[in-house]
PyMOL Python script that loads the backbone (N, CA, C, O; Angstrom):
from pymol import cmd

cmd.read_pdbstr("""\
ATOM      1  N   UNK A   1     -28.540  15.811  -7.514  1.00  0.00           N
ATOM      2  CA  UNK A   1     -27.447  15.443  -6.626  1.00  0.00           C
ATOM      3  C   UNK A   1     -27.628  16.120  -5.272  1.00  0.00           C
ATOM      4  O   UNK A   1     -28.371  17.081  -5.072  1.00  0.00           O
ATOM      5  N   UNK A   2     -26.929  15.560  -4.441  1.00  0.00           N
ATOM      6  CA  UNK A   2     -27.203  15.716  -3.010  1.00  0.00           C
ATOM      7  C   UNK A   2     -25.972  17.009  -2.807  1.00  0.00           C
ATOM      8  O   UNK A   2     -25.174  17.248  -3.713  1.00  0.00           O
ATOM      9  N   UNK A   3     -25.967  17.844  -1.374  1.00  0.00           N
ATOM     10  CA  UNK A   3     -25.160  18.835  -1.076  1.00  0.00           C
ATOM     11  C   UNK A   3     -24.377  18.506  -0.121  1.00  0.00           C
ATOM     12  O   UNK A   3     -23.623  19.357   0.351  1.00  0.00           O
ATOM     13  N   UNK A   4     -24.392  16.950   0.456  1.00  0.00           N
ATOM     14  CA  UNK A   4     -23.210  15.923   1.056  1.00  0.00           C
ATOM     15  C   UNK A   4     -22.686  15.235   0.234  1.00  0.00           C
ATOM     16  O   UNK A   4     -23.224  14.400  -0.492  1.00  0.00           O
ATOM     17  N   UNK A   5     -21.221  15.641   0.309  1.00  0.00           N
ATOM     18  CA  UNK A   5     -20.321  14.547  -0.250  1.00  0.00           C
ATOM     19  C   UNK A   5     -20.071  13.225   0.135  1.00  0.00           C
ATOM     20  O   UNK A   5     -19.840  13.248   1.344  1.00  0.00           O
ATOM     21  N   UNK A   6     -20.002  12.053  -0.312  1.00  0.00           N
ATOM     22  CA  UNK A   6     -19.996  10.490   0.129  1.00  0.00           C
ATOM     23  C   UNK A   6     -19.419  10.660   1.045  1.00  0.00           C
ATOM     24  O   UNK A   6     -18.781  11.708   1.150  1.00  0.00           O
ATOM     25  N   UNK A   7     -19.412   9.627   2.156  1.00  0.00           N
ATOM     26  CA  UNK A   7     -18.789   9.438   3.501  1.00  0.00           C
ATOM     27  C   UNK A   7     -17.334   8.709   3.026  1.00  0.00           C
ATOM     28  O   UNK A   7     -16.322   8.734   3.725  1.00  0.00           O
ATOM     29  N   UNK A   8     -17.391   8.309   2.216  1.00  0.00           N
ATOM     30  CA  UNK A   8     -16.007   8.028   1.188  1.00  0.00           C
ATOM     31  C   UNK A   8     -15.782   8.392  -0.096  1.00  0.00           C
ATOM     32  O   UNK A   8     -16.725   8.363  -0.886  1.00  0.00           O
ATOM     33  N   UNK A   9     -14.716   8.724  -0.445  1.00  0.00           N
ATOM     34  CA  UNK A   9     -14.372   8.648  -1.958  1.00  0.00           C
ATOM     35  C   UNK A   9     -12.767   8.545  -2.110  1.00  0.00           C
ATOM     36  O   UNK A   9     -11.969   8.742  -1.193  1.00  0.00           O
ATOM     37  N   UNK A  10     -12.403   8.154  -3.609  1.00  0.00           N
ATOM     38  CA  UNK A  10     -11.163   7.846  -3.945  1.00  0.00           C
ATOM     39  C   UNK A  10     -10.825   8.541  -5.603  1.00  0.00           C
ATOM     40  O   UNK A  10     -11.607   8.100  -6.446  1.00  0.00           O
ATOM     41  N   UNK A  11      -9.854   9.473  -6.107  1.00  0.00           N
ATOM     42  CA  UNK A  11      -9.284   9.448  -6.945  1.00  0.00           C
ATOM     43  C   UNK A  11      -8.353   8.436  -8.070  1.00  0.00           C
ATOM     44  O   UNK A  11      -7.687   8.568  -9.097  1.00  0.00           O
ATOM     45  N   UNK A  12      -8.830   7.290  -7.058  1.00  0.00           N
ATOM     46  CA  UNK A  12      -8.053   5.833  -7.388  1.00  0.00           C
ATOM     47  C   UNK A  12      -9.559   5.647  -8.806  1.00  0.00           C
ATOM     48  O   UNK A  12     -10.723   5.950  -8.547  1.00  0.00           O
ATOM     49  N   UNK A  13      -9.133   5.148 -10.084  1.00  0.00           N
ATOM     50  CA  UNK A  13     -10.450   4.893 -11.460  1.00  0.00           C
ATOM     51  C   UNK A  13     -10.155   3.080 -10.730  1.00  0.00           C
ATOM     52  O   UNK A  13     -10.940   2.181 -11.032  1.00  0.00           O
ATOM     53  N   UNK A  14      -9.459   2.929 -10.189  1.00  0.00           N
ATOM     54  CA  UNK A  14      -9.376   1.242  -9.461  1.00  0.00           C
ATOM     55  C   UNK A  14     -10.054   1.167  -8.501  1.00  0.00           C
ATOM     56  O   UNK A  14     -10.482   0.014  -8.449  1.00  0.00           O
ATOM     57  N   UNK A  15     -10.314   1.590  -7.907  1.00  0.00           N
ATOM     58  CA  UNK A  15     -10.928   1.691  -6.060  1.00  0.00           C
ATOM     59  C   UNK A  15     -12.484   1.751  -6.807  1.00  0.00           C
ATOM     60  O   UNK A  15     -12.760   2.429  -7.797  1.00  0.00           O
ATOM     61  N   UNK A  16     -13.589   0.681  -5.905  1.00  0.00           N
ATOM     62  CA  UNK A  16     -14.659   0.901  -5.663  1.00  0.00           C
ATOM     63  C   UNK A  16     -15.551   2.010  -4.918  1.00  0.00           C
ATOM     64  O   UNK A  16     -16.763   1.872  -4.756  1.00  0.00           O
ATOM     65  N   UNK A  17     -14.771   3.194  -4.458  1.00  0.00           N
ATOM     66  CA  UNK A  17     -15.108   4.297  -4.116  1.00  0.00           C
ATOM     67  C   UNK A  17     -14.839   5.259  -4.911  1.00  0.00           C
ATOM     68  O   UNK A  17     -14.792   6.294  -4.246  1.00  0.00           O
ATOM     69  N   UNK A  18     -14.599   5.489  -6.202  1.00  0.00           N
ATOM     70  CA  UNK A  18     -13.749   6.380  -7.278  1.00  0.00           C
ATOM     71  C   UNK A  18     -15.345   6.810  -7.647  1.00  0.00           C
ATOM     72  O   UNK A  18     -16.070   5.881  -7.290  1.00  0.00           O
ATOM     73  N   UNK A  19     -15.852   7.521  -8.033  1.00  0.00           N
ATOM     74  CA  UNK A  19     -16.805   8.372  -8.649  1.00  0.00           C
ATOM     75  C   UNK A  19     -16.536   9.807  -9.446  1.00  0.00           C
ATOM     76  O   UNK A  19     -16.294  10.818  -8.787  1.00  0.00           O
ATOM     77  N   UNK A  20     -16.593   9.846 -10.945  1.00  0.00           N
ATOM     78  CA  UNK A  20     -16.404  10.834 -11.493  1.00  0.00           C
ATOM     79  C   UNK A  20     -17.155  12.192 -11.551  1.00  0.00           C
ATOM     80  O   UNK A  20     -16.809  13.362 -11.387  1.00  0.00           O
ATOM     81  N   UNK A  21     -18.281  11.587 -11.839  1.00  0.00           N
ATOM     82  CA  UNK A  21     -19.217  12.937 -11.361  1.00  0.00           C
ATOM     83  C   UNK A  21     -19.062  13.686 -10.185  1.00  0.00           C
ATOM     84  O   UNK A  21     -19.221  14.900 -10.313  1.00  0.00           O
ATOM     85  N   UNK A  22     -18.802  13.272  -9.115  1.00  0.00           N
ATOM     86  CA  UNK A  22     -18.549  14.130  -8.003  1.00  0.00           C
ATOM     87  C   UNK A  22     -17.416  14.533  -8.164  1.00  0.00           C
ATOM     88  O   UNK A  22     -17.435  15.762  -8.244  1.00  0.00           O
ATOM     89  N   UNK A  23     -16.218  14.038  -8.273  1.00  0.00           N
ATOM     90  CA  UNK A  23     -14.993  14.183  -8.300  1.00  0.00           C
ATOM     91  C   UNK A  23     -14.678  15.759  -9.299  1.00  0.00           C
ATOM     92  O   UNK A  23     -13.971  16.714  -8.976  1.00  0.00           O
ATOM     93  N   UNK A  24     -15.417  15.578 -10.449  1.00  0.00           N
ATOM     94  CA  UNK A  24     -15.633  16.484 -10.955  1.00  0.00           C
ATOM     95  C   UNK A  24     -16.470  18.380 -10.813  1.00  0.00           C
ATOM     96  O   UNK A  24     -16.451  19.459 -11.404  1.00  0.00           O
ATOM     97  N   UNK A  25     -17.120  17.692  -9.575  1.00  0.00           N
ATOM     98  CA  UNK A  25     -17.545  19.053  -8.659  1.00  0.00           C
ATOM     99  C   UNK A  25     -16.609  19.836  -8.024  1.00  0.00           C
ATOM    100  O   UNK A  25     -16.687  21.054  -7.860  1.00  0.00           O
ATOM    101  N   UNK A  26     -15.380  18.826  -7.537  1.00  0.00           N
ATOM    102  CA  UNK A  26     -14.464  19.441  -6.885  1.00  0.00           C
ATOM    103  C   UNK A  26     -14.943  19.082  -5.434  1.00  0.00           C
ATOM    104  O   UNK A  26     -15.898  19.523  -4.794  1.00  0.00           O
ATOM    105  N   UNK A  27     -14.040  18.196  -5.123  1.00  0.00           N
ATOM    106  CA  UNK A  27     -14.197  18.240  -3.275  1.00  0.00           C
ATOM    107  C   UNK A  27     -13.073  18.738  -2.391  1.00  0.00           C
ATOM    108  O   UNK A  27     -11.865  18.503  -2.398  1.00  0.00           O
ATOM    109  N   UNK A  28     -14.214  19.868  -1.258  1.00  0.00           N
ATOM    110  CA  UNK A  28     -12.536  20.296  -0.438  1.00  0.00           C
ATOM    111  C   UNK A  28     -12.654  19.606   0.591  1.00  0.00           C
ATOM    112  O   UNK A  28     -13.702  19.343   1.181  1.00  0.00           O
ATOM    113  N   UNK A  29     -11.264  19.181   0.935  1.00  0.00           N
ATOM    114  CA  UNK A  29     -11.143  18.367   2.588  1.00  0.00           C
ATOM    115  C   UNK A  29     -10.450  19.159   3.236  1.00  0.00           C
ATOM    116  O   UNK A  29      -9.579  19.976   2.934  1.00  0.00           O
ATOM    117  N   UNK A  30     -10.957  18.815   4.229  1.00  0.00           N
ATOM    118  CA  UNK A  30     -10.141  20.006   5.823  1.00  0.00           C
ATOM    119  C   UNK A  30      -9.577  18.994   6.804  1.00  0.00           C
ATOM    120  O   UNK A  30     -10.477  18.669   7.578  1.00  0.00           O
ATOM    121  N   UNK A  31      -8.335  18.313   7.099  1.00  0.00           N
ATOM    122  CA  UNK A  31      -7.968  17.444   7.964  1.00  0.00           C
ATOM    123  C   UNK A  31      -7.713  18.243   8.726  1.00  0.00           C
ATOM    124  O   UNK A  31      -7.289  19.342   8.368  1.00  0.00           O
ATOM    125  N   UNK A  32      -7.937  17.855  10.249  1.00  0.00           N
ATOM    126  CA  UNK A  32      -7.355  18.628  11.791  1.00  0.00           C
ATOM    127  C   UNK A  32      -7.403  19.579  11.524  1.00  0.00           C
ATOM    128  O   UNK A  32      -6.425  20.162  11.994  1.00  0.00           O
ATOM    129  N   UNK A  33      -8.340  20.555  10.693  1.00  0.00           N
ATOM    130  CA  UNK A  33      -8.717  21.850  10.742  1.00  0.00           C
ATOM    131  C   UNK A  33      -7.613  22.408   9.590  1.00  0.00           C
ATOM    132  O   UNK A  33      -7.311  23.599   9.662  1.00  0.00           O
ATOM    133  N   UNK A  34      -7.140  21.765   8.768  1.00  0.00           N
ATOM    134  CA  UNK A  34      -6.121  22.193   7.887  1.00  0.00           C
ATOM    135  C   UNK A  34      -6.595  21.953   6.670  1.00  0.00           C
ATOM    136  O   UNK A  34      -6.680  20.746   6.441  1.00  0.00           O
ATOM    137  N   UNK A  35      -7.145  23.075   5.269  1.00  0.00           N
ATOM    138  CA  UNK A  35      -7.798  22.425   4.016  1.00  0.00           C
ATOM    139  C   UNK A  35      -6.841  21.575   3.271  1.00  0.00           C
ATOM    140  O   UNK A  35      -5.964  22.263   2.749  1.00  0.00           O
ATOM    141  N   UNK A  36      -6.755  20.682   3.116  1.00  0.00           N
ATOM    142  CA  UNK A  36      -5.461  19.721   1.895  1.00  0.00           C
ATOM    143  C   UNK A  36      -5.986  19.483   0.303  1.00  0.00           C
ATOM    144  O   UNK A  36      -7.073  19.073  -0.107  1.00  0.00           O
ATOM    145  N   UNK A  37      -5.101  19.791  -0.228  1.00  0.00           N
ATOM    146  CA  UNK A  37      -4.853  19.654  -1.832  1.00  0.00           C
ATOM    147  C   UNK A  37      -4.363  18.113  -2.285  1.00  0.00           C
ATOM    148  O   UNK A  37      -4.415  17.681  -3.437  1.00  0.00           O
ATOM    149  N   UNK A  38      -3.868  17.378  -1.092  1.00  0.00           N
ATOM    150  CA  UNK A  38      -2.994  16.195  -1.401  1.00  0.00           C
ATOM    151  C   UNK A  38      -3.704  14.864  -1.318  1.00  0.00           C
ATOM    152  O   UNK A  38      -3.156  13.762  -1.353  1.00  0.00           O
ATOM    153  N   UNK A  39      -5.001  15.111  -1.202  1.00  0.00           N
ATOM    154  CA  UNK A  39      -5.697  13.633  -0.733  1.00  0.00           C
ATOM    155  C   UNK A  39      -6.146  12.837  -1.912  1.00  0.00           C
ATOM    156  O   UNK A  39      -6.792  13.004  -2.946  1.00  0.00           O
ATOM    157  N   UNK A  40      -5.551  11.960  -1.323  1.00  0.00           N
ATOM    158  CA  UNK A  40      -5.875  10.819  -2.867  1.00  0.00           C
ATOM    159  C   UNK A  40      -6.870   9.592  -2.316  1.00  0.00           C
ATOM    160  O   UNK A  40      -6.883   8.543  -2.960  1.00  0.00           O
ATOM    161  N   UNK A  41      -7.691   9.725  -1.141  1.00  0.00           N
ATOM    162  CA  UNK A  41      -9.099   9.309  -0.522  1.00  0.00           C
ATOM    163  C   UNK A  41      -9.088   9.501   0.586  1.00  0.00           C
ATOM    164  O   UNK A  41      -8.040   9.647   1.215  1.00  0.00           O
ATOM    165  N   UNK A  42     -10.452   9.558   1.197  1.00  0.00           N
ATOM    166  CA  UNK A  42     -10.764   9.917   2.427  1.00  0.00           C
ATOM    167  C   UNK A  42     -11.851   8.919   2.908  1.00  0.00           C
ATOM    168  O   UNK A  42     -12.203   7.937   2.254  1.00  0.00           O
ATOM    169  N   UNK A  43     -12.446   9.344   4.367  1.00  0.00           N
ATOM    170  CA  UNK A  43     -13.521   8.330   5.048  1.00  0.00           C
ATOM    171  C   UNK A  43     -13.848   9.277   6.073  1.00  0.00           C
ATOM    172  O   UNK A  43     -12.968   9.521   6.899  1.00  0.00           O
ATOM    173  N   UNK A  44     -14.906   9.829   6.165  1.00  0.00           N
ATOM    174  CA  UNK A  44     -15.057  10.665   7.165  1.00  0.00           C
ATOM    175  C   UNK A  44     -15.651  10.004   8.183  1.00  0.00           C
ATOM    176  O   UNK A  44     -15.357  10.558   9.242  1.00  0.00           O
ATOM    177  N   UNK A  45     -16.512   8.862   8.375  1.00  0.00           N
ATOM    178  CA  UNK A  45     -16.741   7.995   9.613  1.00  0.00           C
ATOM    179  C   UNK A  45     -15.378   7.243  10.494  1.00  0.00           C
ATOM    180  O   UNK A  45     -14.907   7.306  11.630  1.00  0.00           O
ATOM    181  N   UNK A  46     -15.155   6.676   9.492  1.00  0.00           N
ATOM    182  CA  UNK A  46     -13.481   6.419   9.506  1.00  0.00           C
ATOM    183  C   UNK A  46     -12.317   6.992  10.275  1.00  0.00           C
ATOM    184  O   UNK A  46     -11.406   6.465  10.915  1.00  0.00           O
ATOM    185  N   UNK A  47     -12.645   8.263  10.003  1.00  0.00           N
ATOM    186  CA  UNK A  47     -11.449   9.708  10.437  1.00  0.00           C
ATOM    187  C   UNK A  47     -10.407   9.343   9.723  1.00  0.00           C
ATOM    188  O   UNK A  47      -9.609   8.904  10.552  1.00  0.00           O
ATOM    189  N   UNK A  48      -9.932   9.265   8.653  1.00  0.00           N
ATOM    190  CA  UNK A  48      -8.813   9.312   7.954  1.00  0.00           C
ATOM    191  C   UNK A  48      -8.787   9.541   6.667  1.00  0.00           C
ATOM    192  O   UNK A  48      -9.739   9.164   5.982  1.00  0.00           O
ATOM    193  N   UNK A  49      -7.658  10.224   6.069  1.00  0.00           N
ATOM    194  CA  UNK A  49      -7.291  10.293   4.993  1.00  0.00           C
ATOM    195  C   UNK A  49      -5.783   9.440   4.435  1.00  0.00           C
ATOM    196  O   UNK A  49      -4.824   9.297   5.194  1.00  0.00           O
ATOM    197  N   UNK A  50      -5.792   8.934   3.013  1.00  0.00           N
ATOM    198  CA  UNK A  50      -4.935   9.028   2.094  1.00  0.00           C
ATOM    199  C   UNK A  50      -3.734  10.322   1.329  1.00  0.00           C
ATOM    200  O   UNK A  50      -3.864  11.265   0.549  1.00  0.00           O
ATOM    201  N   UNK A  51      -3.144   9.994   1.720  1.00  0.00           N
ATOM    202  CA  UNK A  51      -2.117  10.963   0.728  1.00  0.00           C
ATOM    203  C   UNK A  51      -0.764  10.301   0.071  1.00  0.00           C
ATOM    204  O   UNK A  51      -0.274   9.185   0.243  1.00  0.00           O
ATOM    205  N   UNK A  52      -0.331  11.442  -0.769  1.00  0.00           N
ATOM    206  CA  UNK A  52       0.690  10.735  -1.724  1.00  0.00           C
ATOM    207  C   UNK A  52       2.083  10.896  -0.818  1.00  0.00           C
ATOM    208  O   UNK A  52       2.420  11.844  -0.108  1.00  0.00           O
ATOM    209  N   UNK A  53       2.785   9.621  -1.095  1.00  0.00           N
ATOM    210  CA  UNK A  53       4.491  10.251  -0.294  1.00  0.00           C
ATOM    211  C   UNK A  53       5.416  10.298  -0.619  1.00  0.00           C
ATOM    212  O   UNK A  53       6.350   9.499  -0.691  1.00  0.00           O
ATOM    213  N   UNK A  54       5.146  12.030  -1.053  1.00  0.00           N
ATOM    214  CA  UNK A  54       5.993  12.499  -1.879  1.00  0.00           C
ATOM    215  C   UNK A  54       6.170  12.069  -3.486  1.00  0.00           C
ATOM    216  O   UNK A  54       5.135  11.558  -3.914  1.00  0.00           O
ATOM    217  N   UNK A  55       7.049  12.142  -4.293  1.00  0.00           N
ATOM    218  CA  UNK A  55       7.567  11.269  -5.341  1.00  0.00           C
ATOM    219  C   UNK A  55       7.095   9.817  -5.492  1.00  0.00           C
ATOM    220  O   UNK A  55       6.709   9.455  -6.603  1.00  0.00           O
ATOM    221  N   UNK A  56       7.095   9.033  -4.557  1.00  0.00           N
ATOM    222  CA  UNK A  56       7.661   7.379  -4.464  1.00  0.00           C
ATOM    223  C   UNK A  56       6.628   6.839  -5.326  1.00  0.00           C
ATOM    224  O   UNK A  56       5.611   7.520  -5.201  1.00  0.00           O
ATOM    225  N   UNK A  57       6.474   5.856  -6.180  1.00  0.00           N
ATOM    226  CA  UNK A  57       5.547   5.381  -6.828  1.00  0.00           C
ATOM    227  C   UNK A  57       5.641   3.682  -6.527  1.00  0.00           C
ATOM    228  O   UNK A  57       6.567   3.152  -5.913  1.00  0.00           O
ATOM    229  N   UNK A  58       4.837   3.197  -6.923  1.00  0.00           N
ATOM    230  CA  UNK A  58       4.746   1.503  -6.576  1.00  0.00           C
ATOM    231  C   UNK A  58       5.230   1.317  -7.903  1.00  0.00           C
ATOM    232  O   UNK A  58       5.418   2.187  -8.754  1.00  0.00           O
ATOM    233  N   UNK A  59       5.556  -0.899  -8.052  1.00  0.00           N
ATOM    234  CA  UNK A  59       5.563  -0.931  -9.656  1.00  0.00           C
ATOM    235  C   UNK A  59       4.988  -0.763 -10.551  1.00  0.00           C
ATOM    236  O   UNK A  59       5.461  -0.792 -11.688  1.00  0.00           O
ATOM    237  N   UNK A  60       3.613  -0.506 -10.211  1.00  0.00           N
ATOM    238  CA  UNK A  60       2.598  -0.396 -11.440  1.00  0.00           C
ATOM    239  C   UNK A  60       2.871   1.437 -11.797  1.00  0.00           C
ATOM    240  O   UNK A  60       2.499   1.576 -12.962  1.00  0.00           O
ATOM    241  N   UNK A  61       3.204   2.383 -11.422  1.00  0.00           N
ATOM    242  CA  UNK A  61       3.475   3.434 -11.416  1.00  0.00           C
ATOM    243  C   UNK A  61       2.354   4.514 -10.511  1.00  0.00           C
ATOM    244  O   UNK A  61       2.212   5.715 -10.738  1.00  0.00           O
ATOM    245  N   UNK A  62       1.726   3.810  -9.585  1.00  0.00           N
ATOM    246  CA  UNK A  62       0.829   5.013  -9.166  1.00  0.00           C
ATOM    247  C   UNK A  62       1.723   4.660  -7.354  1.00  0.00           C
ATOM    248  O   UNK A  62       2.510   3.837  -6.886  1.00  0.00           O
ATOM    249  N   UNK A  63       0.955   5.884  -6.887  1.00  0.00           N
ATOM    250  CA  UNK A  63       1.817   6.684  -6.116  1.00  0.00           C
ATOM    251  C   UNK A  63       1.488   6.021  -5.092  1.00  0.00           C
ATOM    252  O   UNK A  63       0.398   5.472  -4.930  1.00  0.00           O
ATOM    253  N   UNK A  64       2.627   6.028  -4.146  1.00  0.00           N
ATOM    254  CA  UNK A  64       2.568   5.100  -2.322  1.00  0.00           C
ATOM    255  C   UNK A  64       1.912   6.087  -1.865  1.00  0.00           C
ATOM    256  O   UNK A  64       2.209   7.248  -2.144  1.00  0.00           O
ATOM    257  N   UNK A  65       0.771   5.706  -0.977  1.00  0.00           N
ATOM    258  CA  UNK A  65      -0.494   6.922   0.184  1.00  0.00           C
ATOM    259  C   UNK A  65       0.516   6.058   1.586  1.00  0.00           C
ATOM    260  O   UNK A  65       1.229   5.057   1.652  1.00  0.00           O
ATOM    261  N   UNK A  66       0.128   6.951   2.380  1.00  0.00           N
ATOM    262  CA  UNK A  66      -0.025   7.331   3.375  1.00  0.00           C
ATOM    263  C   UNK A  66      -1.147   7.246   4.513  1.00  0.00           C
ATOM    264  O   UNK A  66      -1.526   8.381   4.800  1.00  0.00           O
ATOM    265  N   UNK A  67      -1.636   6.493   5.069  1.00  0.00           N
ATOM    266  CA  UNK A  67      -2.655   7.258   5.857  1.00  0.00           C
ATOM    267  C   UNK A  67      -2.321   7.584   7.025  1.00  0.00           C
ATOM    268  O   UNK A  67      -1.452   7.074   7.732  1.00  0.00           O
ATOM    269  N   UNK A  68      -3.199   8.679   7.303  1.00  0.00           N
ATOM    270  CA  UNK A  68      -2.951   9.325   8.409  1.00  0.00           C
ATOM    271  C   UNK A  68      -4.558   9.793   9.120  1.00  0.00           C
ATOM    272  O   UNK A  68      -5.540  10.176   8.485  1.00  0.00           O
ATOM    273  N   UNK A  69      -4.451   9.642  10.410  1.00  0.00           N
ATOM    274  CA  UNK A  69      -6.066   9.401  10.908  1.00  0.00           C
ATOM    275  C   UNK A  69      -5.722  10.974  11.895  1.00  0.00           C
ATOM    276  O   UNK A  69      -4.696  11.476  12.355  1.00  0.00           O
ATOM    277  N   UNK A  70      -7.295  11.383  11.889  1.00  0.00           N
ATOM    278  CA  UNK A  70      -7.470  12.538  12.227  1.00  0.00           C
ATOM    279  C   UNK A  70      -9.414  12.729  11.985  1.00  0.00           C
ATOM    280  O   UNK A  70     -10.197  11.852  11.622  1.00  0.00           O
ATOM    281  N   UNK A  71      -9.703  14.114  12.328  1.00  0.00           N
ATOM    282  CA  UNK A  71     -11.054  14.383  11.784  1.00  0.00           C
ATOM    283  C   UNK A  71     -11.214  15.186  10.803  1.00  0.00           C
ATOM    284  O   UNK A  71     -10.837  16.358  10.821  1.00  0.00           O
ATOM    285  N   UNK A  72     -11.748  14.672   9.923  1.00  0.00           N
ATOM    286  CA  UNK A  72     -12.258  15.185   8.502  1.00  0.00           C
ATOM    287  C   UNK A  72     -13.438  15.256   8.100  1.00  0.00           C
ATOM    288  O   UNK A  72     -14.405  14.497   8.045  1.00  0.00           O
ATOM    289  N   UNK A  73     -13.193  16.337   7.813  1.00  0.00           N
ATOM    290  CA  UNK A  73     -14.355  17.577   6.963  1.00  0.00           C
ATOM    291  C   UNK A  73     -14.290  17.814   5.368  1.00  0.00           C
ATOM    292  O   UNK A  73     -13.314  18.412   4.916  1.00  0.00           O
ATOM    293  N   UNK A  74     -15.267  17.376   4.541  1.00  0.00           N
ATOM    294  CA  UNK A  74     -15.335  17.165   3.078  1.00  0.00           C
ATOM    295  C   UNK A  74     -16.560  18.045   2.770  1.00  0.00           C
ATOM    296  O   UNK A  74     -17.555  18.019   3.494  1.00  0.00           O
ATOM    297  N   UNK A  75     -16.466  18.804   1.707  1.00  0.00           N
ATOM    298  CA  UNK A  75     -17.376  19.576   1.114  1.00  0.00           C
ATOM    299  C   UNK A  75     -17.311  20.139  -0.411  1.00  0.00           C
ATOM    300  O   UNK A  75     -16.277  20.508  -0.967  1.00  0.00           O
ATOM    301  N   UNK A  76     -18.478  20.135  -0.921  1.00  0.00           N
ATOM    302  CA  UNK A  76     -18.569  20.530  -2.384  1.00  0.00           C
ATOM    303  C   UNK A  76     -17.766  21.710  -3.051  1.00  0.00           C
ATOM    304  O   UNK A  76     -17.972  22.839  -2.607  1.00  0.00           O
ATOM    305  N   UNK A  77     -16.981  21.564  -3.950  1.00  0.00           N
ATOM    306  CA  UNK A  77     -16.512  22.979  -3.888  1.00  0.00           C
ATOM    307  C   UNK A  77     -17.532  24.022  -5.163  1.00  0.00           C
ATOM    308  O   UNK A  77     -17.578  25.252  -5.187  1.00  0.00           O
ATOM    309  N   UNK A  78     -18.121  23.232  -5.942  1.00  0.00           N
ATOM    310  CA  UNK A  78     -19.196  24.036  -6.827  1.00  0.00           C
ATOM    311  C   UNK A  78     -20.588  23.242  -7.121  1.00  0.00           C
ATOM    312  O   UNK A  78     -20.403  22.138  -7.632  1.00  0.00           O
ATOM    313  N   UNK A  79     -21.578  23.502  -6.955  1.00  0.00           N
ATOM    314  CA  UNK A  79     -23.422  23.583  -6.882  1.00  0.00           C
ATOM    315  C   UNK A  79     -22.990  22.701  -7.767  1.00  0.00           C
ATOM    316  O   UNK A  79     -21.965  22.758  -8.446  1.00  0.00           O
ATOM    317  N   UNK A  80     -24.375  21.313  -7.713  1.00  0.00           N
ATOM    318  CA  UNK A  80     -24.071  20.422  -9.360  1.00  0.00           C
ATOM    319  C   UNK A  80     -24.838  21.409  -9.903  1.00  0.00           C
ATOM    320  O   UNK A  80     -25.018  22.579  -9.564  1.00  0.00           O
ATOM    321  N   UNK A  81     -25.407  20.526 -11.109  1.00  0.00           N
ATOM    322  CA  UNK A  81     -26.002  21.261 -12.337  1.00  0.00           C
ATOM    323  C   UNK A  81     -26.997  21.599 -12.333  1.00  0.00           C
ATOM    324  O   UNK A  81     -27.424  22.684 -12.729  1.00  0.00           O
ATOM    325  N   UNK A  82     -27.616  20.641 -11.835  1.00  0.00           N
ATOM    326  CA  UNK A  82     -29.410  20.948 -11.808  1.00  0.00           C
ATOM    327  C   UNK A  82     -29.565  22.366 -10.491  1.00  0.00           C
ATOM    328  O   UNK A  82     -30.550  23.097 -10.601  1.00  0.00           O
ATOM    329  N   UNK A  83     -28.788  22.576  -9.598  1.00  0.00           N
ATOM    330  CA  UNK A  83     -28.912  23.252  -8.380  1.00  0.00           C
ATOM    331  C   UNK A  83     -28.508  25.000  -9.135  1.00  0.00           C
ATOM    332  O   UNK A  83     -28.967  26.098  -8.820  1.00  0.00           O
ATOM    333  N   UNK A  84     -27.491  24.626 -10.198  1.00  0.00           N
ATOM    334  CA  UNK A  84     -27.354  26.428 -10.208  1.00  0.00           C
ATOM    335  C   UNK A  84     -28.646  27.279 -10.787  1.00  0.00           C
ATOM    336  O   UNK A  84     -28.755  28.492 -10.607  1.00  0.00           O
ATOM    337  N   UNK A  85     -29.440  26.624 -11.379  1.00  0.00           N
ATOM    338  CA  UNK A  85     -30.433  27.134 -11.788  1.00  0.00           C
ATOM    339  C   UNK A  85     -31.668  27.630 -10.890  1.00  0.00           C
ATOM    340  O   UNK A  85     -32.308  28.678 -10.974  1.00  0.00           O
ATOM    341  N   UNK A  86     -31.781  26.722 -10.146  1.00  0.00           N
ATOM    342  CA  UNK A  86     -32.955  26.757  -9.157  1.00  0.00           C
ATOM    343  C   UNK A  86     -32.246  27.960  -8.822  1.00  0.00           C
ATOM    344  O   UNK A  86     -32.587  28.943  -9.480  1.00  0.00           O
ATOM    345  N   UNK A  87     -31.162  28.165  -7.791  1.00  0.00           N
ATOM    346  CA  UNK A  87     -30.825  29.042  -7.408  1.00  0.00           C
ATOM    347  C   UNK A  87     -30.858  30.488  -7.567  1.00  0.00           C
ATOM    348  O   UNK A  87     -31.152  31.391  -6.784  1.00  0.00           O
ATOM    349  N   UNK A  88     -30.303  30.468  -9.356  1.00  0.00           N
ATOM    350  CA  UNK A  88     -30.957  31.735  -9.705  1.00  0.00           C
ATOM    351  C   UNK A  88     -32.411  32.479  -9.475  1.00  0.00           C
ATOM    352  O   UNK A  88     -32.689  33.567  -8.971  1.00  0.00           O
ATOM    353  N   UNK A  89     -33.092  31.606  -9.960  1.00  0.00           N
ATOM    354  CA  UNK A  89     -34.324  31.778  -9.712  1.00  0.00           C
ATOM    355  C   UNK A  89     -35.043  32.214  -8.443  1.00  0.00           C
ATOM    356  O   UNK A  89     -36.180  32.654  -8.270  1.00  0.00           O
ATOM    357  N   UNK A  90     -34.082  31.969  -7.643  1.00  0.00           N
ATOM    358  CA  UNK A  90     -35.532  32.125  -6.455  1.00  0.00           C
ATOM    359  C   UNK A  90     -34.489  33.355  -5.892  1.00  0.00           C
ATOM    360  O   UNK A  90     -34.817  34.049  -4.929  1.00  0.00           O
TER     361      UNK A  90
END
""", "prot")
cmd.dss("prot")
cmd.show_as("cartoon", "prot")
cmd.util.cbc("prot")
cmd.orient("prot")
């Protein structure tokens, strides 16, 4: 695996940008210089993020986003698998 995160991704298992394996690394985003916990997808060519608002849910039960455009910064929050090893090593 690569040490750039996709230029998109989504927590949406519906969205054609949803990827588990990464998702599972943990990604941190930094909007307008601020790290967020709340993003439910991003686009860093794009400049924008997704977020939840608040409570409100649609009828199917998943949550109304938000977007809000700005510059964003996405990064790995832990080495994949094959990388912690090398690491040790050298």
């Amino acid at each position: 695996m690569t040490d750039t995160p996709p230029d998109r991704l989504s927590i949406d298992p519906d969205s054609p940008y949803f990827d588990q394996p990464l998702l599972e690394r943990g990604i941190g985003i930094r909007f307008k210089g601020v790290e967020r916990k709340d993003v439910e997808e991003y686009s860093i060519s794009e400049n924008w993020v997704r977020v939840a608002l608040g409570k409100k849910v649609d009828r199917r039960g998943r949550p109304l986003t938000i977007k809000l455009s700005g510059p964003v910064e996405a990064w790995f929050q832990r080495p994949a698998e094959g990388d912690e090893g090398a690491s040790a090593e050298g």
